[in-house]
C-alpha positions as CSV (number, residue, x, y, z in Angstrom):
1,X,149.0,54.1,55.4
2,X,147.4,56.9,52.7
3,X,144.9,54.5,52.5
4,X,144.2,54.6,56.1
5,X,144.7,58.4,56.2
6,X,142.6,59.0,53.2
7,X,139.6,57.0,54.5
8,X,139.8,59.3,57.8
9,X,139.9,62.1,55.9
10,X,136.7,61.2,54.4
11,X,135.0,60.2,57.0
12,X,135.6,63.5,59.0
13,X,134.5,65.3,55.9
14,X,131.2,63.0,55.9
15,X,130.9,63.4,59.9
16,X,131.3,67.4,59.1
17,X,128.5,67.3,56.3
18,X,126.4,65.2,58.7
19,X,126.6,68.5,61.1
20,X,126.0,70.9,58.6
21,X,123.0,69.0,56.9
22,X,121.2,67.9,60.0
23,X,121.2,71.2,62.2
24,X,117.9,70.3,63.7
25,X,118.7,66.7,64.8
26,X,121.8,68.7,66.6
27,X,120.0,71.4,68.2
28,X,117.0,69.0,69.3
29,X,119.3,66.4,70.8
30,X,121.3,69.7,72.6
31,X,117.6,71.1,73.9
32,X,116.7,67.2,75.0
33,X,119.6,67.1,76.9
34,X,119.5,70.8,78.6
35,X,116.1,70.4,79.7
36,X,116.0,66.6,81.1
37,X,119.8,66.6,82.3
38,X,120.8,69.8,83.2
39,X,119.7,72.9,85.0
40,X,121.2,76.5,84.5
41,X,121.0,78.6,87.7
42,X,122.1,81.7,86.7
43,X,121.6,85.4,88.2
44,X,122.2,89.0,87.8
45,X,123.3,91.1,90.9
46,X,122.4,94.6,90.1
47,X,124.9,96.0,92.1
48,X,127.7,94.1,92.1
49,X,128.9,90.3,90.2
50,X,127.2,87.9,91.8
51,X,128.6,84.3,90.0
52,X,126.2,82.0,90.8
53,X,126.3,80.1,87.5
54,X,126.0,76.1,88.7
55,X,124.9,72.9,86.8
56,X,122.8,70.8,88.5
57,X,121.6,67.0,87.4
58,X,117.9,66.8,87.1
59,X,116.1,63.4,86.4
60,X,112.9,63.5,84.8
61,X,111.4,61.7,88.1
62,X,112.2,65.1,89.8
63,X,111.3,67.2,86.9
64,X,107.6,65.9,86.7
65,X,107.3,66.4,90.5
66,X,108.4,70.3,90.0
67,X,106.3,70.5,87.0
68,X,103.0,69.2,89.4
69,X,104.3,71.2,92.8
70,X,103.7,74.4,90.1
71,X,100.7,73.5,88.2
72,X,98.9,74.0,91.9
73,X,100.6,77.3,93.0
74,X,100.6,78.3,89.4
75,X,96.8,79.2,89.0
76,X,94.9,79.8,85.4
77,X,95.5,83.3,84.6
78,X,92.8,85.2,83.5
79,X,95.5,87.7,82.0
80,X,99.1,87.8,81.8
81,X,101.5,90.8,82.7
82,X,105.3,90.6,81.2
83,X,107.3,93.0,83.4
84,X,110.1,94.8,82.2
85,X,112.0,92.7,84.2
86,X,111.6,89.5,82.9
87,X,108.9,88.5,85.8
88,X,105.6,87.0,84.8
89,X,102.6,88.3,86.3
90,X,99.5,86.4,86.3
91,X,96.1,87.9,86.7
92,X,94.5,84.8,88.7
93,X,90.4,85.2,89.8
94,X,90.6,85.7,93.5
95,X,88.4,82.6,94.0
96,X,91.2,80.3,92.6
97,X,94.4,82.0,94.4
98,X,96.5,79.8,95.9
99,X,95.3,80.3,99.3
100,X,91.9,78.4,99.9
101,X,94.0,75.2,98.6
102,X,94.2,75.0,102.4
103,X,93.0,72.3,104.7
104,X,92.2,74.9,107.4
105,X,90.1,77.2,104.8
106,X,88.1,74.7,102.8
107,X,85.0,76.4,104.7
108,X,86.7,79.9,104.0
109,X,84.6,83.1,102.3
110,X,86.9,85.7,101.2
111,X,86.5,88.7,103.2
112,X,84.8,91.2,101.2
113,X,83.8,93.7,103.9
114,X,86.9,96.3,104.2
115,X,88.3,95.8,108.0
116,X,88.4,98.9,110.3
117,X,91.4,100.7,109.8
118,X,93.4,101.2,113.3
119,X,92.5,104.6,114.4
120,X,95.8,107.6,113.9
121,X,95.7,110.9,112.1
122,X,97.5,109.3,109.0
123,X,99.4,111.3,106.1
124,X,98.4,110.1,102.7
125,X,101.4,109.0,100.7
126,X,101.8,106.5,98.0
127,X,103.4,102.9,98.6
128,X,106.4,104.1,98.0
129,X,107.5,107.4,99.5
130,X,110.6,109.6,98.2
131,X,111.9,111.3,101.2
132,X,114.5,113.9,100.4
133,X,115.9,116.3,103.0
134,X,115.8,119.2,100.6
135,X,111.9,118.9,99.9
136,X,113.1,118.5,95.6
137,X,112.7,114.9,94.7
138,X,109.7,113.9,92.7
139,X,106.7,111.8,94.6
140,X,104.4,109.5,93.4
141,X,106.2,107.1,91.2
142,X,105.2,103.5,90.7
143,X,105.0,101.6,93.6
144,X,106.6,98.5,91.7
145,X,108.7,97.6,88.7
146,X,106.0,96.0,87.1
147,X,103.6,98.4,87.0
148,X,106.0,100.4,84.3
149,X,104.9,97.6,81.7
150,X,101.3,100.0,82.0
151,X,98.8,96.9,82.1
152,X,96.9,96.5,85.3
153,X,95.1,93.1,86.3
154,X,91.3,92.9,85.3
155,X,89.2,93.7,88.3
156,X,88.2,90.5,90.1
157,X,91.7,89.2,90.1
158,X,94.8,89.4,91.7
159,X,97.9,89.6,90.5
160,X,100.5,86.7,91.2
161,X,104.1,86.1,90.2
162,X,104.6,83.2,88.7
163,X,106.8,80.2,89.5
164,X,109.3,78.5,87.5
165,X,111.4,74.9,87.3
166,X,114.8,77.0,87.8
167,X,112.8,78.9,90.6
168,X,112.5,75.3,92.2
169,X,115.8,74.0,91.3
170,X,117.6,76.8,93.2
171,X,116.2,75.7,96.4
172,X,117.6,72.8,98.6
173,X,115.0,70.5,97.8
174,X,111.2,70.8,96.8
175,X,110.3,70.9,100.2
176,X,112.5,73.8,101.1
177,X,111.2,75.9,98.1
178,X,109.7,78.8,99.4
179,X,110.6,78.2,102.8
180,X,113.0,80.2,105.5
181,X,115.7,77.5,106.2
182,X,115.8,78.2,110.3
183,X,116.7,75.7,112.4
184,X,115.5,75.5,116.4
185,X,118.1,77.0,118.6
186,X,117.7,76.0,122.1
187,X,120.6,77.6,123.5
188,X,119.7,80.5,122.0
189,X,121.4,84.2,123.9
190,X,118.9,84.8,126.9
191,X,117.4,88.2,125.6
192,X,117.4,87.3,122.3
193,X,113.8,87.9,121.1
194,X,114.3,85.9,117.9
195,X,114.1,82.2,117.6
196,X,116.8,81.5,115.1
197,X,119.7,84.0,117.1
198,X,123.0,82.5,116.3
199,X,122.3,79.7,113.8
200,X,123.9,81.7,110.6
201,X,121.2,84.1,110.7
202,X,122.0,87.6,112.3
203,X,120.2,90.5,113.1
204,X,120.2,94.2,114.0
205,X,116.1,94.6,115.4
206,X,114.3,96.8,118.0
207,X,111.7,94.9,119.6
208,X,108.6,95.4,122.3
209,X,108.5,93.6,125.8
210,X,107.2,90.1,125.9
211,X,104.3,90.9,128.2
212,X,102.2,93.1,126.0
213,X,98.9,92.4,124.7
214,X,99.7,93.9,120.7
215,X,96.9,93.5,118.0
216,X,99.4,94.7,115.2
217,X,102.3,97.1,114.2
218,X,103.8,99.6,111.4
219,X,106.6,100.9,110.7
220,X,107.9,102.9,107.2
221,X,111.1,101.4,105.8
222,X,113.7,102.3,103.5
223,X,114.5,100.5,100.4
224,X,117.5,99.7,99.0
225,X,119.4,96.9,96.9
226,X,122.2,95.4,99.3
227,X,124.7,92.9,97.8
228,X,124.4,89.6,98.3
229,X,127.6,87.4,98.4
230,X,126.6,84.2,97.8
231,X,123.0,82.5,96.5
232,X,121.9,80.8,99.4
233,X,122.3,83.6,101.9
234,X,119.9,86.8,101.7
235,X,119.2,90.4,103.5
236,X,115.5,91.9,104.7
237,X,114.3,94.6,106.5
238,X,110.8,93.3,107.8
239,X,108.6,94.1,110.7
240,X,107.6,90.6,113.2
241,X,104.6,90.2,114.6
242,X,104.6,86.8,117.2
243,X,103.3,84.9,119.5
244,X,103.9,81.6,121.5
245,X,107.3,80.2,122.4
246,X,110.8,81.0,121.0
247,X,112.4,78.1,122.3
248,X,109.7,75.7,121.4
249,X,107.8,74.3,118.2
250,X,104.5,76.5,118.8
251,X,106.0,79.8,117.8
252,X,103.6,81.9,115.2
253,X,104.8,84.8,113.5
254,X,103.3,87.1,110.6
255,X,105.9,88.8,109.1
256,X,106.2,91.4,105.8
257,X,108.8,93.6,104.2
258,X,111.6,94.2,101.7
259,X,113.9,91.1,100.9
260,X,116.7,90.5,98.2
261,X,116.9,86.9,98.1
262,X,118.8,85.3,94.8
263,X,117.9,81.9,95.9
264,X,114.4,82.5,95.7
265,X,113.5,85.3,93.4
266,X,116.4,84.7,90.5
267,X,118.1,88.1,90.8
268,X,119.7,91.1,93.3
269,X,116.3,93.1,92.9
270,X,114.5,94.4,96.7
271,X,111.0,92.6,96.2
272,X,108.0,93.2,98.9
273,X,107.5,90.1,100.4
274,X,105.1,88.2,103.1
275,X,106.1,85.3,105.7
276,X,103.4,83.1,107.7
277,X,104.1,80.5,110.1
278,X,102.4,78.6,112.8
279,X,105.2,76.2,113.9
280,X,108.3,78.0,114.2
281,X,109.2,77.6,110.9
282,X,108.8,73.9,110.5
283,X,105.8,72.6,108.4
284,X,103.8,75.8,108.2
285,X,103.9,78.4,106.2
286,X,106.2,80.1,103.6
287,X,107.3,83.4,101.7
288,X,104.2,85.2,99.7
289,X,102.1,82.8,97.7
290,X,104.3,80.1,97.2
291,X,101.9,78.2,99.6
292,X,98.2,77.9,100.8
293,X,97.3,80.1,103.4
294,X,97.3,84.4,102.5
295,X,94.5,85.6,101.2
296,X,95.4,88.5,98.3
297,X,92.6,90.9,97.6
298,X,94.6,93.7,95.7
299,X,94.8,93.9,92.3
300,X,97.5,96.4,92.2
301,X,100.1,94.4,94.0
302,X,101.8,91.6,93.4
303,X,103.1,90.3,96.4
304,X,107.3,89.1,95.2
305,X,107.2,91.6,92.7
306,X,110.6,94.5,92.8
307,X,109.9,97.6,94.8
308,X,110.4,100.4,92.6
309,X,112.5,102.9,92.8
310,X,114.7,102.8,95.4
311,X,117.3,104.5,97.4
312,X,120.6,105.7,96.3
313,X,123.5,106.7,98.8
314,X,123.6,110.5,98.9
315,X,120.5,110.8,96.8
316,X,117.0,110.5,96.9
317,X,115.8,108.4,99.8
318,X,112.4,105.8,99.0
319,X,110.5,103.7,101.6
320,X,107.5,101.5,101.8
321,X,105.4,101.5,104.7
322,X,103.8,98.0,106.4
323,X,100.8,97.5,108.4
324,X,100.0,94.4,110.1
325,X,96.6,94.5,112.6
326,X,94.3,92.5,113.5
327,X,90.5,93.2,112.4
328,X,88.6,93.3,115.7
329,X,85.3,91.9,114.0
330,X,86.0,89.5,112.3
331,X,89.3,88.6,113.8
332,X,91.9,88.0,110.7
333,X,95.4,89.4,110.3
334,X,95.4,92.3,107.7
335,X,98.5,93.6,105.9
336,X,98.7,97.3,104.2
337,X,100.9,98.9,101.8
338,X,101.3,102.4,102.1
339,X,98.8,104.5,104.2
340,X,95.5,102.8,103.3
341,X,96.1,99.8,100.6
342,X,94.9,97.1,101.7
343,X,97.0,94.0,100.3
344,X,95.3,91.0,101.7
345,X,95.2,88.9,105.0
346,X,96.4,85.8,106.7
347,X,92.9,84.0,108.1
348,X,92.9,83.5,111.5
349,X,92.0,80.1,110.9
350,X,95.6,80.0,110.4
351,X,97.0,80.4,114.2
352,X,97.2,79.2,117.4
353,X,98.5,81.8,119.2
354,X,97.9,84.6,117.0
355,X,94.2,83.3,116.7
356,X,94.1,85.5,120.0
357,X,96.7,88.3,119.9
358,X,100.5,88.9,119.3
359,X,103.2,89.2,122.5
360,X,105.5,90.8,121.3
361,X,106.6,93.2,117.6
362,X,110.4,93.2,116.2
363,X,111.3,95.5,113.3
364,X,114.9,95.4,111.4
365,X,117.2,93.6,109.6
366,X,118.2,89.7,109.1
367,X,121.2,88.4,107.1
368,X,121.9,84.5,106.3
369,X,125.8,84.4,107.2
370,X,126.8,81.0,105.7
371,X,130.6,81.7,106.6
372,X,131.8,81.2,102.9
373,X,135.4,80.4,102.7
374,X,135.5,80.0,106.4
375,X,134.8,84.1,106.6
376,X,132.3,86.2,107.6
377,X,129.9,86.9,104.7
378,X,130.4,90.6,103.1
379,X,126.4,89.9,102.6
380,X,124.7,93.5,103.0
381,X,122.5,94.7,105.6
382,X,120.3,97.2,104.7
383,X,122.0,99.6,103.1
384,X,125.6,98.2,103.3
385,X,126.6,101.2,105.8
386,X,126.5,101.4,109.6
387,X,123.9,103.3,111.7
388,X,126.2,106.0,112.4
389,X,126.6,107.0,109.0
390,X,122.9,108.5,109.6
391,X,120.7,109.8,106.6
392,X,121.3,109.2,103.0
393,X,123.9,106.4,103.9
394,X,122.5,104.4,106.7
395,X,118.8,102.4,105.7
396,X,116.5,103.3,108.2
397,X,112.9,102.4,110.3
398,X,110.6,105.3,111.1
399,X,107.6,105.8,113.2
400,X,107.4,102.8,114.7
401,X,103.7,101.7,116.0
402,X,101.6,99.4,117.4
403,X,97.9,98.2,117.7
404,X,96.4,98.2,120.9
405,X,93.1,96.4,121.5
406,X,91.0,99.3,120.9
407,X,92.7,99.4,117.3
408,X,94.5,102.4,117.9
409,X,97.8,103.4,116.8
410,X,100.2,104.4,119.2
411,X,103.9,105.2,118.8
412,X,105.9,102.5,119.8
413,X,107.5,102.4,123.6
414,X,110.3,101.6,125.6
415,X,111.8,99.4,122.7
416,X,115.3,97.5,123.3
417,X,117.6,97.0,120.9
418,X,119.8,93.5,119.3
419,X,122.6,93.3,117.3
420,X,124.4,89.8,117.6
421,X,127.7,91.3,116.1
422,X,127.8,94.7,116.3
423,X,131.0,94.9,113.8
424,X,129.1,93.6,110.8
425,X,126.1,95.2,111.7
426,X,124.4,98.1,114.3
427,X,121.6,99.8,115.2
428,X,121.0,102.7,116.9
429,X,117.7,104.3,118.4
430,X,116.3,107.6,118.6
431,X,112.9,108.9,119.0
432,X,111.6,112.6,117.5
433,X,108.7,114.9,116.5
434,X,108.7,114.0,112.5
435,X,110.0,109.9,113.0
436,X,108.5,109.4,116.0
437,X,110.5,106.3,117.2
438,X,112.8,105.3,114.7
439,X,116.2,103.7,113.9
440,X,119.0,103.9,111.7
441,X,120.7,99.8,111.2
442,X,122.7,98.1,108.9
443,X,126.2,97.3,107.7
444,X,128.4,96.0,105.2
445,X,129.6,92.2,106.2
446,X,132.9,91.6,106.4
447,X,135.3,94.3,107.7
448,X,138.9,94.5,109.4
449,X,136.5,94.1,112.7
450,X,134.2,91.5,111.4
451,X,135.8,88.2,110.0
């Protein structure tokens, strides 16, 4: 028996040696097994704990066909831009963005000729606008977070955020990555203008009649940070612009905005974001460049990139404004930032419908409610308030527009108003000298009313 125990004893103390003499062999072997096994996701919420810390098992099969899906949205960079938070930014020659990978533009010449602006007497303002009712708060602050780094992308270039394997992994599958997960609802509510009305996804929007002729929209919104409860689900505040059938596959929608989106983007941060499809959400399109299809030409905006700053409750109040229209020469889908920044365009080689004109224009909000633990998602809408709560607690949408086919700006109409559960979320209307039309919307989730 003390022989026994003895010869144990020695062997842990060789075993223990073997660890302290080898530290490389351990730490290589641990790396080895993290990267070809194993998958962190991990995220910060900003404003709240979001624990989304998972494990998932990832075979090197998969791993290589992550590693090729991102070698072809991931361009060369011509420079590279660390942001302050933790994004990479990739300076990518505007002749090798992501966009001309598609079938539809092989033949495609960047636009270089500047489109005619839609004709209104327009204020100049920076991208984002700090909007305070006592006239005090300070204007003209960086428009996103990574400008704050103080490194701009060379001229010629555009700048692009960068994709990663964890970026991938979050999604459902490689297929999903970078797409809306909608599903076709046929027995959708009757004057529900969106396609995807009570699958999960909820909404509190205004929207334009179905029978007008619209060649594009704006609208200034206001950014803030919502919590999100759960990483699959997300909140936006975007303006639609669509054409063709809601309760068929031919639906095509341009859409652009603020999103927080954990799933997709890694964090709880509100990042400017774009959304193309030609299907109804099917095969086509996706969110910003995460696909072939939307032509950047800015070099000053990267398109998934955190909006900064933003709004507080009580406080300072920030908002971006969107432009969507339609260039009436040459006939492709133009999106501005601010007043008169021009981002980029979606071709009209895109479109079926749209090739022609939009039918109809929705601004608002959208939630994913995923029902976790059988409840109502406490998922954020906006600002987390309700309309009522009014300014400095309530996000908002202000002067609301539209493109008419003489590319003029004209103060949106006669709108109608949805909310598919007016407990978790509202809007309310109203229409003024300074706002024009406008609307307050939001909510917090789950309530003593909302469950």
């Amino acid at each position: 028996m003390g022989t026994c125990s003895s010869l144990r004893r020695n062997n842990r103390r060789e075993f223990s040696a073997a660890l302290v003499l080898d530290p490389f062999l351990l730490l290589l072997l641990l790396f080895f097994f993290q990267l070809v096994f194993f998958s962190q996701r991990s995220l910060a919420d900003n404003s709240a704990s979001l624990n989304v810390t998972k494990y998932r098992q990832v075979s090197s099969l998969r791993l290589a066909r992550i590693e090729r899906h991102l070698k072809k949205i991931n361009k060369p960079a011509v420079y590279t831009i660390e942001s302050p938070d933790g994004d990479i930014i990739d300076c990518v020659h505007k002749r090798k963005q992501p966009a001309l990978d598609h079938p539809l533009l092989k033949n495609h010449k960047i636009q270089r000729v500047p489109p005619e602006m839609p004709k209104a007497k327009m204020m100049k303002t920076d991208g984002v606008r700090d909007t305070n009712t006592s006239s005090s708060g300070t204007r003209g602050r960086a428009w996103q977070y990574w400008h704050h780094s103080g490194q701009r992308c060379p001229k010629g270039t555009v700048p692009i955020r960068r994709s990663s394997v964890n970026d991938v992994l979050r999604a459902k599958s490689l297929y999903d990555f970078g797409k809306k997960q909608r599903k076709m609802s046929l027995a959708r509510q009757a004057d529900a203008p969106d396609v995807v009305s009570g699958n999960g996804h909820e909404h509190a929007i205004a929207y334009t009649g179905t029978s007008q002729e619209v060649y594009g929209a704006k609208a200034t919104i206001n950014v803030w940070d919502p919590t999100i409860q759960v990483v699959n689900e997300f909140s936006l505040s975007q303006i639609w612009v669509l054409s063709g059938s809601f309760d068929g596959s031919d639906l095509n929608s341009i859409e652009a905005g603020w999103q927080v989106s954990p799933e997709l983007y890694g964090d709880s941060r509100p990042r400017l974001f774009t959304y193309w499809t030609s299907d109804a959400y099917q095969a086509t399109g996706c969110y910003n460049l995460l696909c072939s299809g939307f032509v950047q030409t800015n070099s000053r905006i990267a398109i998934g990139a955190a909006i900064s700053p933003i709004s507080l409750a009580n406080a300072n109040q920030y908002d971006i404004t969107i432009l969507i229209w339609k260039d009436p020469k040459l006939g492709n889908w133009w999106m501005g930032f601010g007043d008169n920044t021009l981002v980029g365009y979606w071709p009209t080689e895109l479109f079926t419908h749209l090739a022609d004109r939009a039918t109809m224009v929705e601004w608002g909000g959208e939630v994913v409610n995923s029902r976790p633990n059988g409840e109502h998602t406490s998922t954020q809408m906006g600002s987390g308030h309700f309309a009522d709560e009014g300014f400095g607690k309530a996000s908002y949408f202000r002067n609301l527009e539209v493109v008419d086919s003489d590319n003029s700006l004209s103060s949106a109409q006669a709108i109608s108003t949805l909310a598919e559960n007016s407990n978790c979320y509202n809007i309310r209307s109203s229409n003024n000298n300074e706002w024009g039309t406008n609307f307050y919307y939001g909510g917090p989730g789950r309530n003593s009313l909302c469950y």
